[in-house]
Every structure is written in C-alpha cells, then in structure tokens.
SEFI-107602 format. One record per residue (C-alpha): residue in three letters; x, y, z; residue number from 1. Coordinates in steps of 0.05 Angstrom, whole numbers, plus 32768, in hexadecimal, padded with zeros to 4 digits. Layout:
BEGIN
<sefi residu="ala" px="X" py="Y" pz="Z" num="NUM"/>
...
This chain:
BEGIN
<sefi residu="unk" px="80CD" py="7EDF" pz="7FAB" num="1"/>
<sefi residu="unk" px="80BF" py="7F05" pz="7F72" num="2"/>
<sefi residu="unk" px="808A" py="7F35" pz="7F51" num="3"/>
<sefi residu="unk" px="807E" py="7F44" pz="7F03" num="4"/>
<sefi residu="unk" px="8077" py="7F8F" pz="7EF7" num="5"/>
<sefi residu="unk" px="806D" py="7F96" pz="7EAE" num="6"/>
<sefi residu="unk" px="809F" py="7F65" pz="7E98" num="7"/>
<sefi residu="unk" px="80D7" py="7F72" pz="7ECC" num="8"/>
<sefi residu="unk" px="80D9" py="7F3F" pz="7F09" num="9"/>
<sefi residu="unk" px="80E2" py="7F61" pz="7F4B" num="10"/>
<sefi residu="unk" px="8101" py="7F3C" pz="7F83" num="11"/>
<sefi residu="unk" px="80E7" py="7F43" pz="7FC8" num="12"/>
<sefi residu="unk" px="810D" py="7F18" pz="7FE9" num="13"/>
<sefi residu="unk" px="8137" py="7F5A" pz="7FEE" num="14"/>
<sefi residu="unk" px="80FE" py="7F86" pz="8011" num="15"/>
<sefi residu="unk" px="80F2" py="7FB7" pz="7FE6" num="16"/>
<sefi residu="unk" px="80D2" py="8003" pz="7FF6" num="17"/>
<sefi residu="unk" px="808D" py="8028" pz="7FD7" num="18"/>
<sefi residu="unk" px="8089" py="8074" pz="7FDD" num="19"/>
<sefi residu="unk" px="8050" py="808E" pz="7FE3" num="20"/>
<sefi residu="unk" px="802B" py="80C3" pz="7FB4" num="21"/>
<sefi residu="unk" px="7FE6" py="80E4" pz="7FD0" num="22"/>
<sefi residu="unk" px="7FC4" py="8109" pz="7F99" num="23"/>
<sefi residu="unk" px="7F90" py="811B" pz="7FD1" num="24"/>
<sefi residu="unk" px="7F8B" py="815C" pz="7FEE" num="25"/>
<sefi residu="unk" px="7F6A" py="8137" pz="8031" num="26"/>
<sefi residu="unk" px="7FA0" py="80FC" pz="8039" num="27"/>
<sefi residu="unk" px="7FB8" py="80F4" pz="8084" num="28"/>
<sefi residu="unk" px="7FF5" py="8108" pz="8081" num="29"/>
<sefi residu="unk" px="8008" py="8135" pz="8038" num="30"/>
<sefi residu="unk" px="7FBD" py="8144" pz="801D" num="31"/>
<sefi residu="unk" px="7FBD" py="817A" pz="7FF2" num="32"/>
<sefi residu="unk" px="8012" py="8183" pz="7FEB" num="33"/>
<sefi residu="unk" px="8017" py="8160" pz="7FA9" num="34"/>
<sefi residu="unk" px="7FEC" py="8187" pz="7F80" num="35"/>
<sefi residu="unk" px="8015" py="81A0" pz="7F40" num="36"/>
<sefi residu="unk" px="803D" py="817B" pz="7F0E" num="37"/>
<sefi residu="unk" px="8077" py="8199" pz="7F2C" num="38"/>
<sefi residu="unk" px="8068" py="8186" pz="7F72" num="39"/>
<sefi residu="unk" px="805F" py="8143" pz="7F5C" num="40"/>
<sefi residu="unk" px="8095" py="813E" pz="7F2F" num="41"/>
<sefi residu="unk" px="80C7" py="8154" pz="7F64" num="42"/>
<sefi residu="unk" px="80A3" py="8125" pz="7F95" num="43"/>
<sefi residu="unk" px="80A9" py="80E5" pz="7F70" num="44"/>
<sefi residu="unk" px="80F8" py="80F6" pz="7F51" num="45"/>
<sefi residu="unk" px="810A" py="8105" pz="7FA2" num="46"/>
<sefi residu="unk" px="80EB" py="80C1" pz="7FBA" num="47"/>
<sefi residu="unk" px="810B" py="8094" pz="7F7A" num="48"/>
<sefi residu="unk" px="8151" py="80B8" pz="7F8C" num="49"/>
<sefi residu="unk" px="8148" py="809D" pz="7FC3" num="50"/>
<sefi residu="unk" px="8141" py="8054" pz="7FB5" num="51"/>
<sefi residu="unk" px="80FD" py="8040" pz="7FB4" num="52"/>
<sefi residu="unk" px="80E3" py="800C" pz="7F84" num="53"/>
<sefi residu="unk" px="8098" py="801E" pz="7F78" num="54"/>
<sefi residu="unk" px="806E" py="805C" pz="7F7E" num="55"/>
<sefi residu="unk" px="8028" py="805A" pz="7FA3" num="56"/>
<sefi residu="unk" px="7FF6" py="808B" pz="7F72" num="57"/>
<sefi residu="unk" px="7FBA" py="809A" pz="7FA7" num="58"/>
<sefi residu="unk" px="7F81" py="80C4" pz="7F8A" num="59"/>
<sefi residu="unk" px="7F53" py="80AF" pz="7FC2" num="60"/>
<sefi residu="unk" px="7F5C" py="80BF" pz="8008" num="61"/>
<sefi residu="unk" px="7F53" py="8084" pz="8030" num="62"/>
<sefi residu="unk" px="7F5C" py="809E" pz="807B" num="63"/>
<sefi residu="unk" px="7F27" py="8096" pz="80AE" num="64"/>
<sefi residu="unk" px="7EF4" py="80BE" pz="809B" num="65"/>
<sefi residu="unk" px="7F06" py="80D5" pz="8065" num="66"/>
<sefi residu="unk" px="7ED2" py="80F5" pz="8023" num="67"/>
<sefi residu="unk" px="7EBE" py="80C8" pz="7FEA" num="68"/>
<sefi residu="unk" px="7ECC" py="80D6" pz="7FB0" num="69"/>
<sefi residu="unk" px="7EAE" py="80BA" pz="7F6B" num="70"/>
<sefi residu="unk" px="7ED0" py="8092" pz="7F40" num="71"/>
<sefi residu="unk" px="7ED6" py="80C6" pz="7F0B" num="72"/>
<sefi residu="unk" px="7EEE" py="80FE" pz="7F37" num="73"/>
<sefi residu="unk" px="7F2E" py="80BE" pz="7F46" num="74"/>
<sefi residu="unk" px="7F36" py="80B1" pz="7EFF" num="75"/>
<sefi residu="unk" px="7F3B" py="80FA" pz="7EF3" num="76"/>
<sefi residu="unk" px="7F73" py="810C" pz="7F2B" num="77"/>
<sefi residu="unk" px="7F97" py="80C9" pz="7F1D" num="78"/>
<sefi residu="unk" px="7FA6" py="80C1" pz="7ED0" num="79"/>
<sefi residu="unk" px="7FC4" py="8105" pz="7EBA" num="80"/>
<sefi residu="unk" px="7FF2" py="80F6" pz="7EFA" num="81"/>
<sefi residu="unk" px="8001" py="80A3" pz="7EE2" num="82"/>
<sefi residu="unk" px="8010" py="80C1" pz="7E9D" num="83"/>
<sefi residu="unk" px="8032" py="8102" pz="7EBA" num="84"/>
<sefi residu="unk" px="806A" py="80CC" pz="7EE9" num="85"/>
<sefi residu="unk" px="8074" py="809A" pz="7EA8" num="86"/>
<sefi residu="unk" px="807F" py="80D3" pz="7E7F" num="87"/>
<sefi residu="unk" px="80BA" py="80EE" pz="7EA2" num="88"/>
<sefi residu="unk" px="80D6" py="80AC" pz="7EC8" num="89"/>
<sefi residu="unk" px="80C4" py="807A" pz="7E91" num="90"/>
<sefi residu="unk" px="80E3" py="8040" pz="7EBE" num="91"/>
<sefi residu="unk" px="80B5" py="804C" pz="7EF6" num="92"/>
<sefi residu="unk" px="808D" py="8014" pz="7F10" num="93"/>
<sefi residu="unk" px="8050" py="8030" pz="7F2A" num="94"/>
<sefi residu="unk" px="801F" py="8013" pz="7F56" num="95"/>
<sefi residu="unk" px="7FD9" py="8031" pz="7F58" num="96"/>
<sefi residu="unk" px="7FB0" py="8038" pz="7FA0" num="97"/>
<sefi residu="unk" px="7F60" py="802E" pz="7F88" num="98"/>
<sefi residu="unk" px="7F27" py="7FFA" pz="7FA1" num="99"/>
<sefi residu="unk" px="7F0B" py="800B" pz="7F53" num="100"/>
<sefi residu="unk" px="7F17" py="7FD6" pz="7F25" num="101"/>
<sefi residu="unk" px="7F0B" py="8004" pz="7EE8" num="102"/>
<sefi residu="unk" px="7F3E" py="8037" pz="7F0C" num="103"/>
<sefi residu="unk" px="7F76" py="7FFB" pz="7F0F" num="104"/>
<sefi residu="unk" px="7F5D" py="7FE6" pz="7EC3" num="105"/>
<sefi residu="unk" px="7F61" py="8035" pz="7EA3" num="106"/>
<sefi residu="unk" px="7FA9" py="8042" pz="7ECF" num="107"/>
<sefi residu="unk" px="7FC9" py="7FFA" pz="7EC7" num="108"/>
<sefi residu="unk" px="7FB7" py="8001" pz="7E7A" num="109"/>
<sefi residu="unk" px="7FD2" py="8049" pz="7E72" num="110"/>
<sefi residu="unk" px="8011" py="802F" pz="7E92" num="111"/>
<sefi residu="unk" px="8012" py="8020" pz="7EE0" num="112"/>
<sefi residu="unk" px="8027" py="7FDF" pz="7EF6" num="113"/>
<sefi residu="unk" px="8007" py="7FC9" pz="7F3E" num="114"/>
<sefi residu="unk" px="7FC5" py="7FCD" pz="7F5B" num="115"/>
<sefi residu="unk" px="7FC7" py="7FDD" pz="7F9E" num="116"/>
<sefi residu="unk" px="7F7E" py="7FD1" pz="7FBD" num="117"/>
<sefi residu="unk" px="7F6C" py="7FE7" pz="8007" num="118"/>
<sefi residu="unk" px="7F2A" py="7FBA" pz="8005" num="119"/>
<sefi residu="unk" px="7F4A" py="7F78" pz="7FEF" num="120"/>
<sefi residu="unk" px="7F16" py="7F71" pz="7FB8" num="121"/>
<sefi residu="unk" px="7EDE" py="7F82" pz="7FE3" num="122"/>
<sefi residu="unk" px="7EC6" py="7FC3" pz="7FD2" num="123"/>
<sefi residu="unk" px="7EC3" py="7FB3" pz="7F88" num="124"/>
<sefi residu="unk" px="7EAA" py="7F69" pz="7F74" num="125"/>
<sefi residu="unk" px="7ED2" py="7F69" pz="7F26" num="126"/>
<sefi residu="unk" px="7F10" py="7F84" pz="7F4D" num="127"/>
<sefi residu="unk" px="7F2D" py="7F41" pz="7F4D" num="128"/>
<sefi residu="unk" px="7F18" py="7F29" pz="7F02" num="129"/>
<sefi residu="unk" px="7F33" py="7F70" pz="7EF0" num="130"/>
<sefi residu="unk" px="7F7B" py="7F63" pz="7F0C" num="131"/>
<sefi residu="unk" px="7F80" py="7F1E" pz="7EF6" num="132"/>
<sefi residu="unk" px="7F66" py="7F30" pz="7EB0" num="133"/>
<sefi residu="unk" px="7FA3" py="7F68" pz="7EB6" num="134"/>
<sefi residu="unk" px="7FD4" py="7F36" pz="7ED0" num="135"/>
<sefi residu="unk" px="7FFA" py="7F6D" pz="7F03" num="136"/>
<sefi residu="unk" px="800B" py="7F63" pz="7F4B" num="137"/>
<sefi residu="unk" px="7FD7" py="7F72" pz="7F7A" num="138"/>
<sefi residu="unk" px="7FDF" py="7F8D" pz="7FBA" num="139"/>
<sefi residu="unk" px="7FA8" py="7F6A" pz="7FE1" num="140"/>
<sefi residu="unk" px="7F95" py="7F95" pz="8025" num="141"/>
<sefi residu="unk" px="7F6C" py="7F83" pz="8058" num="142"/>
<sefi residu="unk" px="7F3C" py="7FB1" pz="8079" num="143"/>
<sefi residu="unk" px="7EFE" py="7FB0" pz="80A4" num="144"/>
<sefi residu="unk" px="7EBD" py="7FD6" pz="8081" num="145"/>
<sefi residu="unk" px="7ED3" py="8014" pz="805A" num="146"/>
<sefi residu="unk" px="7EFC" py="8055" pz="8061" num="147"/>
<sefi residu="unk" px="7EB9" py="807A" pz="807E" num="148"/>
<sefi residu="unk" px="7EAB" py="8049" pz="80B3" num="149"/>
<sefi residu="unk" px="7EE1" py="8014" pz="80B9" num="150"/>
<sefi residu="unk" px="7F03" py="803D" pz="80FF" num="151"/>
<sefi residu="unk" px="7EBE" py="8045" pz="811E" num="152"/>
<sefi residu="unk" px="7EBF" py="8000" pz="814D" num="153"/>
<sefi residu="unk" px="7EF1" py="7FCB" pz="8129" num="154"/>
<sefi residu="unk" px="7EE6" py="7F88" pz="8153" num="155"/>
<sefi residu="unk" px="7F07" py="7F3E" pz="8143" num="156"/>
<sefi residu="unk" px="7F0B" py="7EF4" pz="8160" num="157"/>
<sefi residu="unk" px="7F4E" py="7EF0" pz="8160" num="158"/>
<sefi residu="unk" px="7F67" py="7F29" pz="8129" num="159"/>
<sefi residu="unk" px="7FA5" py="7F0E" pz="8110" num="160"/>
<sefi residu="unk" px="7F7F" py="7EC9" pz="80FD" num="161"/>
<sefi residu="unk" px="7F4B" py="7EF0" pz="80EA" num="162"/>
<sefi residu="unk" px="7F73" py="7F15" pz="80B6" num="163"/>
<sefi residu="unk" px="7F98" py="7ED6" pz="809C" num="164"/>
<sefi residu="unk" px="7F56" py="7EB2" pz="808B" num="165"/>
<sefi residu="unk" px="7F3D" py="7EF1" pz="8065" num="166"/>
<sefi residu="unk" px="7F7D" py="7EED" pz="8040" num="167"/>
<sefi residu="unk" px="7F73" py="7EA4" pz="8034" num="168"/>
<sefi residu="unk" px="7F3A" py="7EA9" pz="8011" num="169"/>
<sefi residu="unk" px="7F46" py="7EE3" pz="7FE7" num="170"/>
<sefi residu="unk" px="7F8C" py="7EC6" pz="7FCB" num="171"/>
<sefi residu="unk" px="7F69" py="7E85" pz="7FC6" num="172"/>
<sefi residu="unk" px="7F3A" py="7EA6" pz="7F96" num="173"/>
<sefi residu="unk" px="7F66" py="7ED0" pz="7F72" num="174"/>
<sefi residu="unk" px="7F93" py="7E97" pz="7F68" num="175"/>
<sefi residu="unk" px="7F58" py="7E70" pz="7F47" num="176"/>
<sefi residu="unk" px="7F55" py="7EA5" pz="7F19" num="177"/>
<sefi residu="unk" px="7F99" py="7E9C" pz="7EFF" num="178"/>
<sefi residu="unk" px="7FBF" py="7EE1" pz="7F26" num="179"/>
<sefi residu="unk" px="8001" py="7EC8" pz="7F45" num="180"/>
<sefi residu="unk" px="801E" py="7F11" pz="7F5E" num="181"/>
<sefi residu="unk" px="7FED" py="7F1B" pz="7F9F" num="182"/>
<sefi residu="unk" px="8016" py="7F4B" pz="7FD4" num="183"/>
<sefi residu="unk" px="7FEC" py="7F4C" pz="801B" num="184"/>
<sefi residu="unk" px="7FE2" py="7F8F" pz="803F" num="185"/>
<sefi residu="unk" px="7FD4" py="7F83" pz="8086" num="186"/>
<sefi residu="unk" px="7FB8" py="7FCA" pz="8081" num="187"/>
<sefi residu="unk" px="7FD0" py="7FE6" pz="80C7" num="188"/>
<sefi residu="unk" px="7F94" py="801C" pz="80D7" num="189"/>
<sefi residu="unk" px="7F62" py="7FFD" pz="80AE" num="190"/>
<sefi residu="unk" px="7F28" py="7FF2" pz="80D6" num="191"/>
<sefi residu="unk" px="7F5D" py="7FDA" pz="8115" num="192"/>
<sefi residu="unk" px="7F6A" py="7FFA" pz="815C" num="193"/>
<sefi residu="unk" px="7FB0" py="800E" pz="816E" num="194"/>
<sefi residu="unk" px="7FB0" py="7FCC" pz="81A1" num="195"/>
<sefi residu="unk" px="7F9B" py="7FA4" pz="8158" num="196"/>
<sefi residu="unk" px="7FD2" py="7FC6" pz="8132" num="197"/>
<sefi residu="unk" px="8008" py="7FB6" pz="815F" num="198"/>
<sefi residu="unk" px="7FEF" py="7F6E" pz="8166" num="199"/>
<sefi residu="unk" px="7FF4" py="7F6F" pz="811D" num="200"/>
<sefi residu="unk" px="803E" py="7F81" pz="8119" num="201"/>
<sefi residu="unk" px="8054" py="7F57" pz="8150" num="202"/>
<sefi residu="unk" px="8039" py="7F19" pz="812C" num="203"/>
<sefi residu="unk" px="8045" py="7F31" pz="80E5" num="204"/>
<sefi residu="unk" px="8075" py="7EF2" pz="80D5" num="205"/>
<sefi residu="unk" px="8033" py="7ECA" pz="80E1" num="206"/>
<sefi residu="unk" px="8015" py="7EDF" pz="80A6" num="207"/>
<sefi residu="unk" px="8057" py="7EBA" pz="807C" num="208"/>
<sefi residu="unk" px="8029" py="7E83" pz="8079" num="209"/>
<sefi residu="unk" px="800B" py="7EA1" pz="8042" num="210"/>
<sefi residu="unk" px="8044" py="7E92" pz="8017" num="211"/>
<sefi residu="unk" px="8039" py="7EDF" pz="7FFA" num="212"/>
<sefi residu="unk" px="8061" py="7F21" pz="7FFE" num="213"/>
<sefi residu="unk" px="804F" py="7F57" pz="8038" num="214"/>
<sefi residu="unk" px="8047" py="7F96" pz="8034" num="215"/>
<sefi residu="unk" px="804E" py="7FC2" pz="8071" num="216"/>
<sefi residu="unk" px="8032" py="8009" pz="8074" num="217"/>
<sefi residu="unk" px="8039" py="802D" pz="80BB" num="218"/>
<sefi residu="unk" px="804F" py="8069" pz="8096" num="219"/>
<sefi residu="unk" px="8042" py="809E" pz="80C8" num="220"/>
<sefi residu="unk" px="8002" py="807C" pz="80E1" num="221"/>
<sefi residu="unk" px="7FD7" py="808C" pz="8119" num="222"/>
<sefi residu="unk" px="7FF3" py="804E" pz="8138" num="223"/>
<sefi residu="unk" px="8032" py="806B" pz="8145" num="224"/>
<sefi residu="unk" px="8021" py="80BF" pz="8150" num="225"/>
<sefi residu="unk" px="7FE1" py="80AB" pz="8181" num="226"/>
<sefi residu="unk" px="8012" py="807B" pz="81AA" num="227"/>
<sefi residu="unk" px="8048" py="80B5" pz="81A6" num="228"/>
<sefi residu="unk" px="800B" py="80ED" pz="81B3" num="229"/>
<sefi residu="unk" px="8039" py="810D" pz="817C" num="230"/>
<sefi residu="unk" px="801F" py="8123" pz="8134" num="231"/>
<sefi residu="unk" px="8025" py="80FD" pz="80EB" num="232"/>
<sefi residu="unk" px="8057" py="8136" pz="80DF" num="233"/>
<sefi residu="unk" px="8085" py="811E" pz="8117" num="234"/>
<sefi residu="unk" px="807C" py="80CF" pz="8110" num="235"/>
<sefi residu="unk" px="80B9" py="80C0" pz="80E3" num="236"/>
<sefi residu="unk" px="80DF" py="809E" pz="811B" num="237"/>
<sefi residu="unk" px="80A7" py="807D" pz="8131" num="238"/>
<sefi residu="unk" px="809E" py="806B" pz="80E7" num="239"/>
<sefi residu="unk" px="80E3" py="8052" pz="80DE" num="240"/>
<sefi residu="unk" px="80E5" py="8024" pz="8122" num="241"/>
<sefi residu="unk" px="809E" py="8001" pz="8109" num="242"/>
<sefi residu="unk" px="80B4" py="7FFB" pz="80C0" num="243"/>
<sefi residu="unk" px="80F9" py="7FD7" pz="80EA" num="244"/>
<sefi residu="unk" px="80C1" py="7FAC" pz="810B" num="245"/>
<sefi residu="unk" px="80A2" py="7F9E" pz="80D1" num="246"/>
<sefi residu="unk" px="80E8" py="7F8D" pz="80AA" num="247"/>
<sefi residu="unk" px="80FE" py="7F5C" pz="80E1" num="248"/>
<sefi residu="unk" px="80B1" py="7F38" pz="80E2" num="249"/>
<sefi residu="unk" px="80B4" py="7F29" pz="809A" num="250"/>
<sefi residu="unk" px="809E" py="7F67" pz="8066" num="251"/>
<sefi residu="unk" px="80BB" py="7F66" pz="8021" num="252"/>
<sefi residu="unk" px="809D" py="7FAE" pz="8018" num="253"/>
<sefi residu="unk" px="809D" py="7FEA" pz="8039" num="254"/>
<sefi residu="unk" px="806B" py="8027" pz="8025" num="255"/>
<sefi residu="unk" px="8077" py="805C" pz="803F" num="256"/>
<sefi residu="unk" px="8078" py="80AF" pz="8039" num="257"/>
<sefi residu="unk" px="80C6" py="80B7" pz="8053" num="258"/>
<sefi residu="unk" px="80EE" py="8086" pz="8017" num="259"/>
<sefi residu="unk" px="8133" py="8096" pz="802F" num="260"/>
<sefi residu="unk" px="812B" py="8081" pz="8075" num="261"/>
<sefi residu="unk" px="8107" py="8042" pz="8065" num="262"/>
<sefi residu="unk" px="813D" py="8031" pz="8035" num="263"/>
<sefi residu="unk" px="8170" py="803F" pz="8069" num="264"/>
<sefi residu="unk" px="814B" py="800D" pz="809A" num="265"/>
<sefi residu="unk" px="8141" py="7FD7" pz="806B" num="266"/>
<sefi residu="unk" px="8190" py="7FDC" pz="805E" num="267"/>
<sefi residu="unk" px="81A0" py="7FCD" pz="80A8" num="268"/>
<sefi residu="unk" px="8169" py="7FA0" pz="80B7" num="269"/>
<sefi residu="unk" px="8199" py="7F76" pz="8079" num="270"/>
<sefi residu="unk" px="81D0" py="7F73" pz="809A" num="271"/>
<sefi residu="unk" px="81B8" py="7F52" pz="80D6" num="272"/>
<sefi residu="unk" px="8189" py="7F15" pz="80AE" num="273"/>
C-alpha cells in the first residue's frame, strides 16, 4: 500500500505518522503558538526529529465553532509558511489542510504534496477535478454539515454504514476521474457525538473494505478530554491509548500534535502484528 508524494512512493503498509502544524491563532488545542518563522521553524524540525513522515499546514481553524475565514485571508497565512518549511527542510513532504480547491492548487503548485480535505469534496464542487488535475494524494474526510454547525445535533441510521457509503461514492467518483492516491479520514469530531466516535474506532477495521489507506486523528480530541473531564492540554495519554486503538483496527496514518509518542506506539503496536 503505497502513496506518490511528488515522485517518492510512500509505503503505508508500515503506518506511518502526520504532525500537525496550526497556523491559527483559534485552533483547539495550539491556536495562536505558531505565529513566527521561528516558532514554526523550531516546531516542524522538533516533530521531523522525531520521525514523522508528513506535516499537516492548517491555516483554517476547523473546531466546532470556530470563525470563517475567506479564502484570501488562508492563502495569505498559508503560502509564506509552505514556502518558509520547503525552504529550510527541502525533503519535506507536506500535506496541506483546506476544503479550497484553489488553496490545494496555489500550495500543491508552490511545492506541497497532499491535500488533506475535512469536507470530502463537499464544501467546494471543483475540489475533486482540482486534485485529480494535480495528481497528489488526497486525504478524503468525512464530516456532517460544516465547521459552524456540523456539532449542533449530528444524527445517523446506522453511522458506521453510513460513513462507508459516503466514502463509496466519493472514491467511486474520484476514481472515475483518474486519482488513484485517495486516504479516508473518518474525521473523529466532525459532526459525531462522543457515543458516535467511539463506535467509530471500535469498528474502524470495517472501513478496510474500502481497499484505501486510514487516517486516524484523535489527537487530543474532545472525545478523549470530555470522557476524561480533563483538558486538550492533559489528553496525551488518552491520545496515545486511542491512536493504539486505532493502530490495532487498521490505520496506516496517524496525525497527530505529540509525533514522538505516536511514533513510539506505532513501534510496539509492530511488534505484536
């Protein structure tokens, strides 16, 4: 199982880890920490040290809730900090978190390589041409309505059937458009109670039918710190036992704030499948 990042295949079949870079100053968990070029510089060398494999830009916050912001206020937060990372760690294989396909076509061509889309094509209808016409891995999430609204009564038939037939389609169609590298996001929190979360995890092998990679990202999620009546600050352990979870159910990728520990749980989960 492999991906194409600019010419270099990835395997997966190795789970591999994504750390996680907000450029927001309202993200759930680090808004407003990476602000500088030195912040961000000392950010991204700590989480590659570290071992992971791709680095999640976000220049839109995407927690419940949270402000929208136009798509020229995300273009200009996001680029000086794509060209800023390739600069300094030319090897980098970036990935870039936007629903905007001319925010995935301006970062992919100045020199990301991954789209990582929360909406699963559905907040921007020339999202999918725009990948396929880029030829990069997409990460394809799913989520219920939109950032604003998506936590304000999420209800399903049967959710994890619910989610694979979204999936279904969408790959369906982006396969008729000729893009083979489509990576699902289950998107834990996205318009999903905690009950619907955990569901989610527990059955997270299920959704091997797709024949596609899977991404997890529990990262420090309400999920785990409302279960826990704990804060984001203090859900790493909780973080690290779902990401385990996760590891043993079938995810080739972790994303995650906290690379080293990820890393570290991927390595054990190894040694015992």
């Amino acid at each position: 199982m492999t991906i194409n990042c600019k010419g270099i295949l990835i395997d997966l079949s190795s789970p591999k880890v994504m750390g996680i870079l907000n450029i927001t100053p309202d993200s759930f968990y680090d808004g407003g920490k990476y602000k500088n070029e030195k912040a961000i510089l000392n950010q991204v060398e700590k989480m590659l040290t570290e071992g992971a494999t791709f680095i999640d830009v976000g220049a839109y916050s995407s927690r419940p809730g949270a402000k929208h912001i136009s798509e020229e206020e995300e273009l200009k937060r996001i680029v000086p900090v794509v060209e800023l990372l390739l600069k300094n760690f030319p090897e980098i294989v970036l990935s870039i978190d936007t629903f905007r396909s001319r925010v995935a076509d301006v970062t992919i061509k100045s020199g990301a390589a991954i789209v990582n889309d929360i909406s699963g094509g559905n907040m921007d209808a020339n999202m999918f041409k725009t990948v396929a016409n880029l030829q990069v891995p997409y990460i394809l999430m799913h989520m219920l309505g939109t950032p604003q609204n998506m936590q304000q009564n999420p209800v399903y038939d049967d959710i994890v059937k619910d989610i694979i037939s979204f999936f279904a389609k969408q790959i369906f169609e982006l396969h008729q458009l000729k893009l083979n590298d489509v990576i699902i996001d289950v998107g834990f929190g996205f318009g999903k109670t905690i009950a619907h979360n955990y569901q989610i995890l527990k059955d997270l092998s299920l959704f091997k039918s797709l024949e596609a990679p899977i991404l997890a990202g529990v990262s420090r999620k309400s999920m785990l710190y409302k279960t826990l009546d704990i804060s984001a600050q203090e859900a790493l352990n909780a973080t690290t036992s779902a990401n385990t979870i996760a590891l043993l159910n079938g995810a080739n990728i972790l994303r995650v704030h906290d690379v080293k520990e990820a890393v570290e749980a991927v390595k054990i989960v190894e040694q015992v499948s």
